[in-house]
CHARMM-style PDB file with segment names, atoms N, HN, CA, C and O in Angstrom:
ATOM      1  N   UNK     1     -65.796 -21.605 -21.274  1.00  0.00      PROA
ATOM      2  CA  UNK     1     -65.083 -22.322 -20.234  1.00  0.00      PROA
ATOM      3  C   UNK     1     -64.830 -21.420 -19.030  1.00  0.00      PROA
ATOM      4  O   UNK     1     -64.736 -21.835 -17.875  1.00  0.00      PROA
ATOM      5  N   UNK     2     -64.707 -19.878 -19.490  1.00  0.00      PROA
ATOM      6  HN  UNK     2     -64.784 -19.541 -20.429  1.00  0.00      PROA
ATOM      7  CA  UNK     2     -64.253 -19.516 -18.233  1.00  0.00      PROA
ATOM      8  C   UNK     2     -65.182 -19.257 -17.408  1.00  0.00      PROA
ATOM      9  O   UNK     2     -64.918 -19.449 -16.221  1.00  0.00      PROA
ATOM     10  N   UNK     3     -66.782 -18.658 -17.834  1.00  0.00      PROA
ATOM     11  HN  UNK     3     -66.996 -18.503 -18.798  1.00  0.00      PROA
ATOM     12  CA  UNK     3     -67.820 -18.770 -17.447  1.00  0.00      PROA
ATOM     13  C   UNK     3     -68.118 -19.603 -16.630  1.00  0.00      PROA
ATOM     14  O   UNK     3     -68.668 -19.277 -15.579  1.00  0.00      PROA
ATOM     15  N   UNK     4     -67.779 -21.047 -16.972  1.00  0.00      PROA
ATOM     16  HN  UNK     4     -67.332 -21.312 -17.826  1.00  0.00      PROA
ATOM     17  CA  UNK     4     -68.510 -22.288 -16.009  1.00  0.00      PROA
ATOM     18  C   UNK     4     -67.523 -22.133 -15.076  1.00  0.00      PROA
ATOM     19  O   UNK     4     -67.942 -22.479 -13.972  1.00  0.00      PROA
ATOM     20  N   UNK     5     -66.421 -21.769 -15.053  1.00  0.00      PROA
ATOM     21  HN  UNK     5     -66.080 -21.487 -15.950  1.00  0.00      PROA
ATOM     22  CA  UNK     5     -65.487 -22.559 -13.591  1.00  0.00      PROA
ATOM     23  C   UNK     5     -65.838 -20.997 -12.712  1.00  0.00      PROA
ATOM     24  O   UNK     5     -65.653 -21.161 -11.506  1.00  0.00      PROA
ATOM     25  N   UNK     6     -66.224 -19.777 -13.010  1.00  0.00      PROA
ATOM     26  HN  UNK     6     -66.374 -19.644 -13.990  1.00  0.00      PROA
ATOM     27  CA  UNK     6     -66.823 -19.051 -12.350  1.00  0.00      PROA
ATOM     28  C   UNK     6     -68.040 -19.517 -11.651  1.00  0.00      PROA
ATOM     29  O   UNK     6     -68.362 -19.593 -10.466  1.00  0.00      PROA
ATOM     30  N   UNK     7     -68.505 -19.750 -12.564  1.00  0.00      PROA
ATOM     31  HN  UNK     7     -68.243 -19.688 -13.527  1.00  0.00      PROA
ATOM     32  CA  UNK     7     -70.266 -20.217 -11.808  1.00  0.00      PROA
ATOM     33  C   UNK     7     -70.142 -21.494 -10.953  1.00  0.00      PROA
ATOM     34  O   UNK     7     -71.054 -21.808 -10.188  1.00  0.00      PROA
ATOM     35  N   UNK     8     -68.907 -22.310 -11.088  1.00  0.00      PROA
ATOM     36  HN  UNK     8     -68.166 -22.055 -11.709  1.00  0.00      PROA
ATOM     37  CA  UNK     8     -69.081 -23.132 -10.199  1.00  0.00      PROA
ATOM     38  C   UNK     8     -68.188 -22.687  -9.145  1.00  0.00      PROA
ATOM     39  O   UNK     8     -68.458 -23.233  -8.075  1.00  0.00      PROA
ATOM     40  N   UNK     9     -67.045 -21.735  -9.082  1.00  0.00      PROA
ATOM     41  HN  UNK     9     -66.826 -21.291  -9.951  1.00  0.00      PROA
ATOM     42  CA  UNK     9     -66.503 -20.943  -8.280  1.00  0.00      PROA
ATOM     43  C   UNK     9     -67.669 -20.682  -7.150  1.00  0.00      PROA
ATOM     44  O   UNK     9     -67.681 -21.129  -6.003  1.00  0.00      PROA
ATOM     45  N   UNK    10     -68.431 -20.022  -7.644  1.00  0.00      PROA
ATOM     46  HN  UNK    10     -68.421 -19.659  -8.575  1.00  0.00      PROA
ATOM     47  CA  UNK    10     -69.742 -19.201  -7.002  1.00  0.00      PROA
ATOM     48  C   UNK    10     -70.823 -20.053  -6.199  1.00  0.00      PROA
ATOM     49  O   UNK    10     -71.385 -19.680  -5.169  1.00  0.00      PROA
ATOM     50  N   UNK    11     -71.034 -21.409  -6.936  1.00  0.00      PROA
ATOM     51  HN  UNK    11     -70.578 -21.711  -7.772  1.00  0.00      PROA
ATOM     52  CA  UNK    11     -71.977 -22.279  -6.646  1.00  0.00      PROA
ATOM     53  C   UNK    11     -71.203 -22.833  -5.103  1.00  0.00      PROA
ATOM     54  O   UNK    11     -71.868 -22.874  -4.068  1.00  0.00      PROA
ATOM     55  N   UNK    12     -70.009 -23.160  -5.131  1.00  0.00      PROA
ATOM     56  HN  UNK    12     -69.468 -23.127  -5.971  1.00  0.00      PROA
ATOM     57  CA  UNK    12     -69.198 -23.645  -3.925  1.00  0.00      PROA
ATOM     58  C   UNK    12     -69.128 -22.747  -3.131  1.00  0.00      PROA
ATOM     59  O   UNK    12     -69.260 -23.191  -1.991  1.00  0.00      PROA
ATOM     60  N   UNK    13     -68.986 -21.707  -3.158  1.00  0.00      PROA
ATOM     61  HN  UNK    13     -68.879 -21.347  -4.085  1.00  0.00      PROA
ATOM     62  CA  UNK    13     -69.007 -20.348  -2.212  1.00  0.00      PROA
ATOM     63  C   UNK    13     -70.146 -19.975  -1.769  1.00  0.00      PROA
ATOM     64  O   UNK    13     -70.108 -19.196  -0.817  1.00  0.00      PROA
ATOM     65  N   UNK    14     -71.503 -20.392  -2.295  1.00  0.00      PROA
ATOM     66  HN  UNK    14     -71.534 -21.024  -3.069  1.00  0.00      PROA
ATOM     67  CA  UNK    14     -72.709 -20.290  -1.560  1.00  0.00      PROA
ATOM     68  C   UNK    14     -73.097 -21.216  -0.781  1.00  0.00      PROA
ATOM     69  O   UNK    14     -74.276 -21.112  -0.442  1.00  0.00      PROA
ATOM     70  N   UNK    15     -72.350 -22.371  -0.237  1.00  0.00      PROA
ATOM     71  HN  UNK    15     -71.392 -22.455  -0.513  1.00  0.00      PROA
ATOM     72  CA  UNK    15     -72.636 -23.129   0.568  1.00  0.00      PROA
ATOM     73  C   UNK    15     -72.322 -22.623   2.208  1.00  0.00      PROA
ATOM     74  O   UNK    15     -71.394 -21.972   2.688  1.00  0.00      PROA
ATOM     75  N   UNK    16     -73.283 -23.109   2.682  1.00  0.00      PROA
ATOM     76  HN  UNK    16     -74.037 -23.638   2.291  1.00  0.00      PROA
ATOM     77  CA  UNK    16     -72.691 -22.497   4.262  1.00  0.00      PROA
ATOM     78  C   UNK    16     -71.824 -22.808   4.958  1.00  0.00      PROA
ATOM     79  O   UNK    16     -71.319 -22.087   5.819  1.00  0.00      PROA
ATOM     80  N   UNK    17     -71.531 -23.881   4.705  1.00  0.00      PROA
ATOM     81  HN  UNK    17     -71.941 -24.466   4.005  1.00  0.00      PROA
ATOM     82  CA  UNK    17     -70.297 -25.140   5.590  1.00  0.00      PROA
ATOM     83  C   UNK    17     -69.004 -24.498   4.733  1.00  0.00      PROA
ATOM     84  O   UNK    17     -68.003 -24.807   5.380  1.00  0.00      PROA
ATOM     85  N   UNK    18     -68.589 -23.693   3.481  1.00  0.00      PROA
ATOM     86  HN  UNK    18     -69.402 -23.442   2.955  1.00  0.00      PROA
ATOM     87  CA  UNK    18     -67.843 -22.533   3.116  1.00  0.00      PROA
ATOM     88  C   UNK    18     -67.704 -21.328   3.321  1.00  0.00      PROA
ATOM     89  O   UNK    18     -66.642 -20.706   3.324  1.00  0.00      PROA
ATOM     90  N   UNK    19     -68.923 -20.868   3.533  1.00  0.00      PROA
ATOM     91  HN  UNK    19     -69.786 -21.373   3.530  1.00  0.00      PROA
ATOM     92  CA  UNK    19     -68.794 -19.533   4.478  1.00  0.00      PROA
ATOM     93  C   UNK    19     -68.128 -19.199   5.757  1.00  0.00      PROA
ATOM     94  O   UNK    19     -67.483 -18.239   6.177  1.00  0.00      PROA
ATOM     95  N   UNK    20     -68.642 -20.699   6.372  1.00  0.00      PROA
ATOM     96  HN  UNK    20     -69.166 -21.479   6.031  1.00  0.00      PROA
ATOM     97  CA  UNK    20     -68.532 -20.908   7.855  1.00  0.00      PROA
ATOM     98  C   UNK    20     -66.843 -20.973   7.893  1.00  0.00      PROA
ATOM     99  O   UNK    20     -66.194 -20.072   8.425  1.00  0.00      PROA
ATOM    100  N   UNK    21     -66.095 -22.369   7.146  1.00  0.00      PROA
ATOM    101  HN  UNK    21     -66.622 -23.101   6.713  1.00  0.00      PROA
ATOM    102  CA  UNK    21     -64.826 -22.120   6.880  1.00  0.00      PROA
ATOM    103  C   UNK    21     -63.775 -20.838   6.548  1.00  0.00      PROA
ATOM    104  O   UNK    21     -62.657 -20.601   7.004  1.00  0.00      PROA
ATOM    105  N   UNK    22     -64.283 -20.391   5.941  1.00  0.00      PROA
ATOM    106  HN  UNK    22     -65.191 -20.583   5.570  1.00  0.00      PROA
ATOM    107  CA  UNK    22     -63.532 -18.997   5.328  1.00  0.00      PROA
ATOM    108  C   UNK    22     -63.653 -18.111   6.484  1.00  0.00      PROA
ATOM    109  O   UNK    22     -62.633 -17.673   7.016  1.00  0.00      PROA
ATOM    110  N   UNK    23     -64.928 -17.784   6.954  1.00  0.00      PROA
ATOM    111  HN  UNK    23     -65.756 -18.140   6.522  1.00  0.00      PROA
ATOM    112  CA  UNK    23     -65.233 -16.679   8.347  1.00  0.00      PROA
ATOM    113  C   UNK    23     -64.186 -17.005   9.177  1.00  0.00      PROA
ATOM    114  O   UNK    23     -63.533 -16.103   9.701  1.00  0.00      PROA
ATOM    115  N   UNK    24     -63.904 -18.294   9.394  1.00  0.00      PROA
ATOM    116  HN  UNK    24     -64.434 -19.027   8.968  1.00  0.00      PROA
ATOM    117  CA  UNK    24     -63.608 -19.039  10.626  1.00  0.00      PROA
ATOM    118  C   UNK    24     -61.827 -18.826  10.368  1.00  0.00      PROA
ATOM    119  O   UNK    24     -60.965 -18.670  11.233  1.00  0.00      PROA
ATOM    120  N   UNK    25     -61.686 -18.878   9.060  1.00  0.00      PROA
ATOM    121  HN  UNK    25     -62.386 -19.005   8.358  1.00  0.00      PROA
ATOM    122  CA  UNK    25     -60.388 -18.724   8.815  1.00  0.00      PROA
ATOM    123  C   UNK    25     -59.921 -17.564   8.093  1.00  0.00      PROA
ATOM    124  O   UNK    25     -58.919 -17.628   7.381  1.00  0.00      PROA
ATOM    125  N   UNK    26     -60.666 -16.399   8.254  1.00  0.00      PROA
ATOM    126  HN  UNK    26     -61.480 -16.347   8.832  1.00  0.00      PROA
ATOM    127  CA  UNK    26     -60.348 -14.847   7.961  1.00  0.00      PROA
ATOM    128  C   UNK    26     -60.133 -13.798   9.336  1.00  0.00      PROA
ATOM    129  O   UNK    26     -59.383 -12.837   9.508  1.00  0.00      PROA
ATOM    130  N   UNK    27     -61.411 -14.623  10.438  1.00  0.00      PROA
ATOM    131  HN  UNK    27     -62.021 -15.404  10.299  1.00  0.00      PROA
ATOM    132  CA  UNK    27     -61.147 -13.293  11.219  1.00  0.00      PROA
ATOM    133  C   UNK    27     -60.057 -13.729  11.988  1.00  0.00      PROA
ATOM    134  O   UNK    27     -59.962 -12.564  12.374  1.00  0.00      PROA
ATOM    135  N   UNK    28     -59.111 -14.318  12.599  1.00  0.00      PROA
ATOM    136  HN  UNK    28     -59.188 -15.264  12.285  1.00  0.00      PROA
ATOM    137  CA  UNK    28     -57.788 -13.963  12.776  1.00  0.00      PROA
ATOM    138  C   UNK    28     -57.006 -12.733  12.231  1.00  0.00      PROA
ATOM    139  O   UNK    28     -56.666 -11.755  12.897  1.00  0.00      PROA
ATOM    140  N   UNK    29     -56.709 -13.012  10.511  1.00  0.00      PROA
ATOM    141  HN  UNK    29     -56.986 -13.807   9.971  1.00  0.00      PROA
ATOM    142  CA  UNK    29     -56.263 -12.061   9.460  1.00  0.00      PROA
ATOM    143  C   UNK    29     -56.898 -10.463   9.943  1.00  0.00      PROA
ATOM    144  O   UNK    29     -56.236  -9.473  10.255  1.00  0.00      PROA
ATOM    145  N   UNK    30     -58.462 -10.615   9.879  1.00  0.00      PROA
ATOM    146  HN  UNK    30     -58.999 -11.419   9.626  1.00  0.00      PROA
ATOM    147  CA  UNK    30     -59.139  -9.012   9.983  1.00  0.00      PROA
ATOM    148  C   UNK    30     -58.434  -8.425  11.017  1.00  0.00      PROA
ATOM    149  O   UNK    30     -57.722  -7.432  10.870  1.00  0.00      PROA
ATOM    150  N   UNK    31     -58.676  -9.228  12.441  1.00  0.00      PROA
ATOM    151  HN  UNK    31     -59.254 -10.035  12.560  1.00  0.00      PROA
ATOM    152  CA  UNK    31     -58.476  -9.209  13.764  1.00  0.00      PROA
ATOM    153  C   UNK    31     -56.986  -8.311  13.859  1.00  0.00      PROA
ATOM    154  O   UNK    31     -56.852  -7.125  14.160  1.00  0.00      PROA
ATOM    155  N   UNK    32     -55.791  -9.451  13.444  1.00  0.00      PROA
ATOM    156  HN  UNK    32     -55.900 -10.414  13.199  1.00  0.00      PROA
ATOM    157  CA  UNK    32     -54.457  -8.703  13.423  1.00  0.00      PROA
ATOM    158  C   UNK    32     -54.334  -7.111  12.399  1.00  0.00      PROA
ATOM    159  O   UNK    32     -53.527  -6.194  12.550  1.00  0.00      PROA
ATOM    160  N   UNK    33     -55.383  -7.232  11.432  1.00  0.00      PROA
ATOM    161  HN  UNK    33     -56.039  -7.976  11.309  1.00  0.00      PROA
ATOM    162  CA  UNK    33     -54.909  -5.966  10.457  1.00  0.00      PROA
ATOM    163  C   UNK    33     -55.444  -4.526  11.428  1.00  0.00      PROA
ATOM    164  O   UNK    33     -54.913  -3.439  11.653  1.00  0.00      PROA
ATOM    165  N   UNK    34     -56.870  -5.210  11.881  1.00  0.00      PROA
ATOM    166  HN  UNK    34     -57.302  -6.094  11.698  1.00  0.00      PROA
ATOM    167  CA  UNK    34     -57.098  -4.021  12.806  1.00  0.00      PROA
ATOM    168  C   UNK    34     -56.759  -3.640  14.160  1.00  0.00      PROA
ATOM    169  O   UNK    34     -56.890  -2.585  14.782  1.00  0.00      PROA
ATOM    170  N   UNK    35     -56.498  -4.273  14.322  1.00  0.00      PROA
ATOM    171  HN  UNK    35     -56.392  -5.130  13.817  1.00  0.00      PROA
ATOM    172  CA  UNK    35     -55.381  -3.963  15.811  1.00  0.00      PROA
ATOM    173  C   UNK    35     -54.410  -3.383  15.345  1.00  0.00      PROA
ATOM    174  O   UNK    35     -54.170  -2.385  16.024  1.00  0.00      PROA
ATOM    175  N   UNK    36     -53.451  -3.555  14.192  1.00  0.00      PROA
ATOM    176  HN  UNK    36     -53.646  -4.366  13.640  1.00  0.00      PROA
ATOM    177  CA  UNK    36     -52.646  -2.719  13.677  1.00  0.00      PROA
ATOM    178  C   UNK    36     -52.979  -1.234  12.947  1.00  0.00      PROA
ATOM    179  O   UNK    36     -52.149  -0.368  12.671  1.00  0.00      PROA
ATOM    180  N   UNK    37     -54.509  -1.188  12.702  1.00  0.00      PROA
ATOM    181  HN  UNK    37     -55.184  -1.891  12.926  1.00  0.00      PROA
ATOM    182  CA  UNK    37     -54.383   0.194  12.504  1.00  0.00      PROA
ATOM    183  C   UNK    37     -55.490   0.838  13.548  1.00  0.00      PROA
ATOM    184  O   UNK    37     -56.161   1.863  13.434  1.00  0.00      PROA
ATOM    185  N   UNK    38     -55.455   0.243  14.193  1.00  0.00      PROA
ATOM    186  HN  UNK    38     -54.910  -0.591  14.286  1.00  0.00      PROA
ATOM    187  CA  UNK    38     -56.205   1.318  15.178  1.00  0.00      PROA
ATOM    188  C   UNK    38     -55.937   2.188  15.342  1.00  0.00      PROA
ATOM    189  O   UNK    38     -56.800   3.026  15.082  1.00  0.00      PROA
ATOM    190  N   UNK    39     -54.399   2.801  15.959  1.00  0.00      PROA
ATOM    191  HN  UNK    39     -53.697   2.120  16.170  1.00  0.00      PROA
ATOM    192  CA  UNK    39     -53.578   4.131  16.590  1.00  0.00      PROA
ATOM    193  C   UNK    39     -54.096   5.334  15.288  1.00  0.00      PROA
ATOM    194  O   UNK    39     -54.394   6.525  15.381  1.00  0.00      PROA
ATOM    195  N   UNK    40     -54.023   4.217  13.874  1.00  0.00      PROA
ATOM    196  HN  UNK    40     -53.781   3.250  13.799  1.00  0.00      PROA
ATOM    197  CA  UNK    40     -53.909   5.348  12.843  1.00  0.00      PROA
ATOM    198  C   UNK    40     -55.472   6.190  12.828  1.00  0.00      PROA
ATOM    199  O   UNK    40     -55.880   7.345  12.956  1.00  0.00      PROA
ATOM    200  N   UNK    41     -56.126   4.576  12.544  1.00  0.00      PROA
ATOM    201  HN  UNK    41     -55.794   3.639  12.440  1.00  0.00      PROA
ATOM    202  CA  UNK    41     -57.738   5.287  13.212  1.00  0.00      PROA
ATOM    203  C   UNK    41     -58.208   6.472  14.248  1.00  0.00      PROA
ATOM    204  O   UNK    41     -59.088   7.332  14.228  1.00  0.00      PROA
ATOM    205  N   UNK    42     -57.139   6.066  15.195  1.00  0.00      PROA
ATOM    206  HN  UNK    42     -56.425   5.367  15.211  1.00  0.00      PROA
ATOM    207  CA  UNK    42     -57.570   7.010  16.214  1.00  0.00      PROA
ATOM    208  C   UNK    42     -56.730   8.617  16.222  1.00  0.00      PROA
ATOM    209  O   UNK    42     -56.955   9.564  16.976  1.00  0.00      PROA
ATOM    210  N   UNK    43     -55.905   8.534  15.317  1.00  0.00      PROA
ATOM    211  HN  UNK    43     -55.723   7.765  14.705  1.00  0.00      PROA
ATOM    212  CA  UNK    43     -54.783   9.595  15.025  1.00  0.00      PROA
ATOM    213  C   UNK    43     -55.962  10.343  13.758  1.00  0.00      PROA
ATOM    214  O   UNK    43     -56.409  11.457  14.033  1.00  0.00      PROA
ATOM    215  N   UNK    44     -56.403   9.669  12.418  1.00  0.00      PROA
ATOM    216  HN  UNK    44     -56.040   8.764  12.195  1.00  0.00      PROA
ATOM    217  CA  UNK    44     -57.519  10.447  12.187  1.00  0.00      PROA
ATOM    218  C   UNK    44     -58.410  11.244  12.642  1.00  0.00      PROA
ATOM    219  O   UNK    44     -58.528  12.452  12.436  1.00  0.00      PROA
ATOM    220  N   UNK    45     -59.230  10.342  13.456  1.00  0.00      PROA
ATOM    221  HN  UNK    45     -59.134   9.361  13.623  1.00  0.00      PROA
ATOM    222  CA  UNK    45     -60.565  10.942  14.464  1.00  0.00      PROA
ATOM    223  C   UNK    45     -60.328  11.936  15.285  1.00  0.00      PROA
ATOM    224  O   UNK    45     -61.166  12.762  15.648  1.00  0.00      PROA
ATOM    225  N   UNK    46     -58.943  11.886  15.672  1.00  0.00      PROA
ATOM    226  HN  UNK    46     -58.263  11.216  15.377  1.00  0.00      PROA
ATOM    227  CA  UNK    46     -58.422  13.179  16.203  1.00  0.00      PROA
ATOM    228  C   UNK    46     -58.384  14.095  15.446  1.00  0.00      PROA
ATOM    229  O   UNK    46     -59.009  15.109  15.755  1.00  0.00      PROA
ATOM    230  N   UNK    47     -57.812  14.062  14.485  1.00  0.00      PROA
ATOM    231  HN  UNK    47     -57.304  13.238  14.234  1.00  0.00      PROA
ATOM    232  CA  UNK    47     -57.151  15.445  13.175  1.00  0.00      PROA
ATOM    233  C   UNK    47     -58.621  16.436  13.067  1.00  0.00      PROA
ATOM    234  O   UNK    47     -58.953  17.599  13.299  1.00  0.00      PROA
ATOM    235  N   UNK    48     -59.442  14.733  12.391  1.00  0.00      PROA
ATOM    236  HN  UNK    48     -59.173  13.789  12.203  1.00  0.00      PROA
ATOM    237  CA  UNK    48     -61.090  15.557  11.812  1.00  0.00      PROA
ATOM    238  C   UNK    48     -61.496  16.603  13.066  1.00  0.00      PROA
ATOM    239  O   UNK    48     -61.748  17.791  12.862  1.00  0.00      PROA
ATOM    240  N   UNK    49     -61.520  15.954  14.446  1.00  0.00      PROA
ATOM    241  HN  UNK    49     -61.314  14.989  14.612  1.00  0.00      PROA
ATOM    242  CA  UNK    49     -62.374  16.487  15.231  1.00  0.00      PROA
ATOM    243  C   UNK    49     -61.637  18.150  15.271  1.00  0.00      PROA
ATOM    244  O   UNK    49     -62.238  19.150  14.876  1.00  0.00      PROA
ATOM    245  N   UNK    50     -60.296  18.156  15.808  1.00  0.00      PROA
ATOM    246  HN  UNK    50     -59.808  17.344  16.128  1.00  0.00      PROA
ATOM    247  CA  UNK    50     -59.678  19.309  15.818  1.00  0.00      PROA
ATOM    248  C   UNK    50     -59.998  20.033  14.755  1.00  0.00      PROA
ATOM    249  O   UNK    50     -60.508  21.133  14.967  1.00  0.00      PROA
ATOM    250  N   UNK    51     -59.787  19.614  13.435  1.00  0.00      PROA
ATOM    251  HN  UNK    51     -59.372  18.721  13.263  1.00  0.00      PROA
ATOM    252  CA  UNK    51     -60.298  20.518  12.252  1.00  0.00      PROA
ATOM    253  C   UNK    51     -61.608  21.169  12.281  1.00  0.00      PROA
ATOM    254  O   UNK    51     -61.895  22.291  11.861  1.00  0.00      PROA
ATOM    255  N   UNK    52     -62.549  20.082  12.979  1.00  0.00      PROA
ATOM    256  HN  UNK    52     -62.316  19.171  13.321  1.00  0.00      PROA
ATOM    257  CA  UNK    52     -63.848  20.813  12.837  1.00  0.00      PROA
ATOM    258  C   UNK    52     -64.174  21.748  14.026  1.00  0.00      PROA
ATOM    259  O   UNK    52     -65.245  22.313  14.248  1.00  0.00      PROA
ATOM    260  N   UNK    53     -62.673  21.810  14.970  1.00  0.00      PROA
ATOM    261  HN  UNK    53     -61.803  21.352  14.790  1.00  0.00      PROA
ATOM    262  CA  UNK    53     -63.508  22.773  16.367  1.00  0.00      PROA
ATOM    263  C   UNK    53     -62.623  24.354  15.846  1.00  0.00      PROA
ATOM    264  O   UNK    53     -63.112  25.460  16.078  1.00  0.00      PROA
ATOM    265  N   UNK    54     -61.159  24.141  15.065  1.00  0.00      PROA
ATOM    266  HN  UNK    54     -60.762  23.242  14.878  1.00  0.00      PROA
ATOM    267  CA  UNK    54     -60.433  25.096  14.626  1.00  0.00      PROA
ATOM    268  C   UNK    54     -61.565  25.999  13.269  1.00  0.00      PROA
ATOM    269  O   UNK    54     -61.721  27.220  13.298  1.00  0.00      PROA
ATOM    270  N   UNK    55     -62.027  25.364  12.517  1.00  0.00      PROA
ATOM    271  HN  UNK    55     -61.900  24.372  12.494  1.00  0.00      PROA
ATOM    272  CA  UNK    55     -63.007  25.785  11.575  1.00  0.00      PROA
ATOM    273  C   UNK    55     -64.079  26.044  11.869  1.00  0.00      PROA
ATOM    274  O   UNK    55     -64.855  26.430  10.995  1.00  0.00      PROA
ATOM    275  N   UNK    56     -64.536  25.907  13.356  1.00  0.00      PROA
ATOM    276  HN  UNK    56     -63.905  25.593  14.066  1.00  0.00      PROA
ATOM    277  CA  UNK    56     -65.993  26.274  14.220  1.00  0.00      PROA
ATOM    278  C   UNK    56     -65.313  27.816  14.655  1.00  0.00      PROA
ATOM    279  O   UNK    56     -66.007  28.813  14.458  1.00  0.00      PROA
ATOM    280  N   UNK    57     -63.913  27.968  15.260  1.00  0.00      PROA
ATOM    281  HN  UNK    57     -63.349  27.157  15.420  1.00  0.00      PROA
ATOM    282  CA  UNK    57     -63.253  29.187  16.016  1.00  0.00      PROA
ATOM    283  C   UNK    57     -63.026  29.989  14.734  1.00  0.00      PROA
ATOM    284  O   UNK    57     -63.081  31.211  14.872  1.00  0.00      PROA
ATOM    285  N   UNK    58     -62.812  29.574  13.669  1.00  0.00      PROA
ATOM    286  HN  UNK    58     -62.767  28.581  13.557  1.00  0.00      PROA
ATOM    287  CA  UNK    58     -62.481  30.814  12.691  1.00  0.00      PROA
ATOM    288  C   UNK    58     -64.064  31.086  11.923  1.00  0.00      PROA
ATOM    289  O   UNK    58     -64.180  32.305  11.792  1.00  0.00      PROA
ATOM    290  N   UNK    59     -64.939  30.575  11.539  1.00  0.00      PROA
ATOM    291  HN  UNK    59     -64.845  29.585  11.646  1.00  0.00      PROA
ATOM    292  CA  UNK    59     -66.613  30.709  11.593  1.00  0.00      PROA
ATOM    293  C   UNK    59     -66.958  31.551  12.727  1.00  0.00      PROA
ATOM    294  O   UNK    59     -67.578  32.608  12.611  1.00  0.00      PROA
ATOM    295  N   UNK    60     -66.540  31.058  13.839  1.00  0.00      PROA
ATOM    296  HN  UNK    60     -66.036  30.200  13.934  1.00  0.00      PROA
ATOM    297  CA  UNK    60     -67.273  32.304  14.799  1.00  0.00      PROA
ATOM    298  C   UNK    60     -66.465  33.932  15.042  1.00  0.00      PROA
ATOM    299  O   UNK    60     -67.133  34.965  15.097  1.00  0.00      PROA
ATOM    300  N   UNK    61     -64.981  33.918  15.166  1.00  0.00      PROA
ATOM    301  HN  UNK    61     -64.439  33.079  15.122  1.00  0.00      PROA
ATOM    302  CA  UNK    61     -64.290  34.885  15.078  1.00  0.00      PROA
ATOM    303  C   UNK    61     -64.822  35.534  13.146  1.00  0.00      PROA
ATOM    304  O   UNK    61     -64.749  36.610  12.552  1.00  0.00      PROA
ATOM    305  N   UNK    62     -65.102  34.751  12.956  1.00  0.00      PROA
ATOM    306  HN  UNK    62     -65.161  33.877  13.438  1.00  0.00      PROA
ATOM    307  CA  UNK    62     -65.370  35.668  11.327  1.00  0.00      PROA
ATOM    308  C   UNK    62     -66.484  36.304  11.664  1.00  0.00      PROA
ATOM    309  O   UNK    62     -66.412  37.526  11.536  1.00  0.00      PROA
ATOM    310  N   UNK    63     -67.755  35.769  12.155  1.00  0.00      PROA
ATOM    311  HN  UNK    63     -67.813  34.776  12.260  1.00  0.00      PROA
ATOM    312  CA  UNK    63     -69.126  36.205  12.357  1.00  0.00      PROA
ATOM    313  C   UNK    63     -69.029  37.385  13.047  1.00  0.00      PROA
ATOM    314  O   UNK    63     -69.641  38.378  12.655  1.00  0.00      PROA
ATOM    315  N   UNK    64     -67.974  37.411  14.541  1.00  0.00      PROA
ATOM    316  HN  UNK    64     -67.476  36.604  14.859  1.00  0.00      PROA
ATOM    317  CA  UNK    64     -67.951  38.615  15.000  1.00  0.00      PROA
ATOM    318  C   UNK    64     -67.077  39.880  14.663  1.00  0.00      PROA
ATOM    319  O   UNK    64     -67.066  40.976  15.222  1.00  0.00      PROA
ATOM    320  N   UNK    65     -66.369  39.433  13.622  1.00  0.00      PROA
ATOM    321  HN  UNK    65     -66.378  38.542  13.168  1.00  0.00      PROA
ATOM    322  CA  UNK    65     -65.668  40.797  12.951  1.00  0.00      PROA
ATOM    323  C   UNK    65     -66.583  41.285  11.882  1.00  0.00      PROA
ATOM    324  O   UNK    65     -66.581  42.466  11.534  1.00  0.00      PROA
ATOM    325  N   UNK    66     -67.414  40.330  11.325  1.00  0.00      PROA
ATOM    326  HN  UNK    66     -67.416  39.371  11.607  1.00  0.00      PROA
ATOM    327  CA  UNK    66     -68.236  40.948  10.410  1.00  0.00      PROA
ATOM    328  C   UNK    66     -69.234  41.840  11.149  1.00  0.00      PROA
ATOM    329  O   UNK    66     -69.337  43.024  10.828  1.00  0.00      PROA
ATOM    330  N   UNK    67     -70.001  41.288  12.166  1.00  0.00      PROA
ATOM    331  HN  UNK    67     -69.917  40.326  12.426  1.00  0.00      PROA
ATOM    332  CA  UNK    67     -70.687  42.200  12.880  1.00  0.00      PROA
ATOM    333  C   UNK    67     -70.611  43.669  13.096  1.00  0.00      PROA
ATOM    334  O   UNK    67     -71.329  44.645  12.879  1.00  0.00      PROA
ATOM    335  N   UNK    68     -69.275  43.389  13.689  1.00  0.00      PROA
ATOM    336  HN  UNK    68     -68.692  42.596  13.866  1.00  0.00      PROA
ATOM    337  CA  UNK    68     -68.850  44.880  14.174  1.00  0.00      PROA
ATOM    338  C   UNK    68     -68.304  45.652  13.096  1.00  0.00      PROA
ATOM    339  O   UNK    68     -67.863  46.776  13.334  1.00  0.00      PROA
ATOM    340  N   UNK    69     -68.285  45.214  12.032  1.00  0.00      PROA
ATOM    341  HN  UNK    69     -68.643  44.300  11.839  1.00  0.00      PROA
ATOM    342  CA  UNK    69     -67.679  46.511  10.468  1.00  0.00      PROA
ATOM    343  C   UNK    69     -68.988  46.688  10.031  1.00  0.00      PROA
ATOM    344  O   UNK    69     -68.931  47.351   8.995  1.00  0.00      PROA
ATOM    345  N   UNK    70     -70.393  46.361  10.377  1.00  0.00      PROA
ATOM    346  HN  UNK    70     -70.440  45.823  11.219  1.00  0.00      PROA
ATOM    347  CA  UNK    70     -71.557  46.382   9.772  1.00  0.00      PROA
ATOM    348  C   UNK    70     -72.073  47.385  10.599  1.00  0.00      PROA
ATOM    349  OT1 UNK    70     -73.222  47.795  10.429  1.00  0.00      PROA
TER     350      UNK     70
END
């Protein structure tokens, strides 16, 4: 039993005139969640980038102290 009301779960959800509904009545929902995390998004992309220019300055300050003890 639980099998069939899955498969017919599934069978109704592959129709397009359901897709179309659901799309139609999700991206509002997406829309508001990501507008709400954008700042955080963009508060990430910041962190990474800084991390990777602070970890580029200690890679290169390492390269040139090694140099010069060699």
């Amino acid at each position: 039993m639980k099998d069939n009301i899955i498969s017919q779960c599934l069978d109704i959800l592959k129709r397009d005139n359901i897709k179309y509904e659901l799309r139609k009545l999700l991206t509002p929902i997406i829309n508001l969640i990501l507008y709400e995390i954008y700042p955080y998004i963009y508060f990430i992309i910041g962190i990474t980038i800084l991390l990777f220019i602070t970890n580029l300055a200690i890679l290169s300050i390492l390269l040139f102290f090694m140099r010069n003890n060699i």
